[in-house]
Steps between C-alpha positions, in 0.01 A plus 500: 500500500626739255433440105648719226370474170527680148564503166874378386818777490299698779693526771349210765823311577665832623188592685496124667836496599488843674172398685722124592757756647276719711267211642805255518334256311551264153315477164328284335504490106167498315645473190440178247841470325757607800385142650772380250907469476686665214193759426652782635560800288168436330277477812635818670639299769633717729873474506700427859573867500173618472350233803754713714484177720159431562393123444275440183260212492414296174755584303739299287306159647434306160699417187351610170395185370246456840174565482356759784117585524329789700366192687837398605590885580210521693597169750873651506426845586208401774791342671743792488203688622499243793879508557508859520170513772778196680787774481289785656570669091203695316525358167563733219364353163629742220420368123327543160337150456132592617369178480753341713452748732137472527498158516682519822355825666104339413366161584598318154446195431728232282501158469837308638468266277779515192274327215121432460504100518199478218654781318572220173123366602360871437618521184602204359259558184711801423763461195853636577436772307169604680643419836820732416258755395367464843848601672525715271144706663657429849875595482605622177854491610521174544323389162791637363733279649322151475453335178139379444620168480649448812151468675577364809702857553220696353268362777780589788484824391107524496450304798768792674314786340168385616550400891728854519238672421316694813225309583155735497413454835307770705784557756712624305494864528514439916841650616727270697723762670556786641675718191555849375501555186680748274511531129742691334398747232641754245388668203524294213687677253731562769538108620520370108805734475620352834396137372758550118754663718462208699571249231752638346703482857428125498632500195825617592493322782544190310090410437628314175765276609295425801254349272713364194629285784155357612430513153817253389437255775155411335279651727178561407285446763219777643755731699657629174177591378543763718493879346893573393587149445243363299550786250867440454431140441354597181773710388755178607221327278581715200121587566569883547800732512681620784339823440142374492546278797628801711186737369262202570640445921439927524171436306376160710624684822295822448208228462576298811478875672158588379395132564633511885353830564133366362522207767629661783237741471275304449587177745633694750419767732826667494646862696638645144816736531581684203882425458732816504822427275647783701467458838421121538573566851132654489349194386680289816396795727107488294533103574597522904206721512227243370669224722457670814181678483441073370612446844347789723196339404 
């Protein structure tokens, strides 16, 4: 199995697609928000162009409102892994959600179950107001969208937030397949200017009326919390101005960056390539390399 990962804006849906062509293969997203319908300009979906025919798994498979965990990725993405072993297909699993990713590459552990039956017996001392404060400890984004009065809601959303967490179990850094690993890199003043250029082409592309639409059907759920939507919420809010919503999606994707280049390299034991904006043929020729000297092996 093949498995791209790096910081957003960098370049790994290009690299997957060319590594797709040469091994004659499909890919597999490992991203959190492409799961979903309408998200689009704002998840850097690749466009039907850009797939230059290659099949893409997990991708436009749930409306906005749904709920999707890294628990539920995990189950969907094991079976891909299966279907593709079935098709005689090494899987190519390109994304920027490391957890997800993990969670399917290592033996993780979640719990099937949808709601903790003695969730309103564990705290049914708690006042709405303490058990909201609760949710919000667990998953600040939803605190924000349940009123502390609508308890029965507040535990759904605790009860989630507790049995998706990854159970600390002692197999869980044992590897489940067969994978190579490469993470993307670049320097970072050099990807931050690639990451505002970046935005400001979504922008064009239509990023606001993309989610002004979401955003006028009443959606709130946690898909549009998502970096680039959530921020122009706030300006449809009257929160911010157009201006300050734009600077904050550059400013909160510079910070998902930093934060995906910590994990990977720290949770994973990645083959870096150092991304040349000139020649990215050198990075697909740099990425061949590591896959078959994977395979001499």
């Amino acid at each position: 199995m093949i498995v791209i990962v790096g910081p957003t804006g960098i370049g790994k849906t290009k690299l997957s697609i060319a590594l797709a062509k040469r091994y004659n293969t499909e890919i597999i997203s490992g991203d959190s928000v492409q799961v979903y319908k309408e998200l689009n300009i704002g998840s850097a979906k690749a466009t039907s162009q850009e797939m230059e025919e290659i099949p893409h798994h997990l991708i436009n498979l749930y409306d906005p409102r749904d709920d999707f965990s890294v628990a539920l990725y995990q189950t969907l993405v094991r079976n891909k892994i299966k279907d593709f072993k079935d098709r005689g297909l090494v899987p190519i699993i390109v994304g920027g959600t490391g957890l997800y990713i993990k969670s399917t590459l290592y033996d993780y552990n979640f719990s099937d179950s949808k709601r903790d039956p003695n969730i309103e017996e564990k705290y049914k001392e708690f006042t709405n107001y303490e058990l909201h404060n609760v949710l919000v400890k667990k998953d600040f984004e939803s605190s924000k969208k349940i009123h502390l009065n609508n308890r029965k809601r507040v535990l759904q959303a605790i009860s989630r937030s507790e049995l998706n967490k990854v159970s600390e179990n002692k197999n869980k850094d044992i590897k489940l397949y067969d994978f190579t690993l490469i993470g993307l890199t670049m320097e970072r003043q050099k990807l931050y200017e690639l990451i505002n250029a970046r935005v400001d082409k979504m922008l064009e592309d239509g990023l606001i009326d993309e989610v002004k639409n979401l955003y006028d059907k009443g959606i709130h759920s946690n898909s549009v919390s998502a970096i680039g939507y959530k921020e122009l919420y706030k300006y449809f809010d009257a929160e911010w101005t157009l201006d300050e919503a734009i600077d904050k999606i550059k400013q909160h994707s510079r910070n998902l960056a930093k934060k995906q280049f910590t994990f990977f390299s720290n949770q994973f034991d990645c083959k870096w390539i150092t991304v040349d904006l000139n020649d990215f043929n050198k990075t697909i020729q740099d990425a061949i390399k590591i896959i078959e000297s994977k395979k001499a092996t």
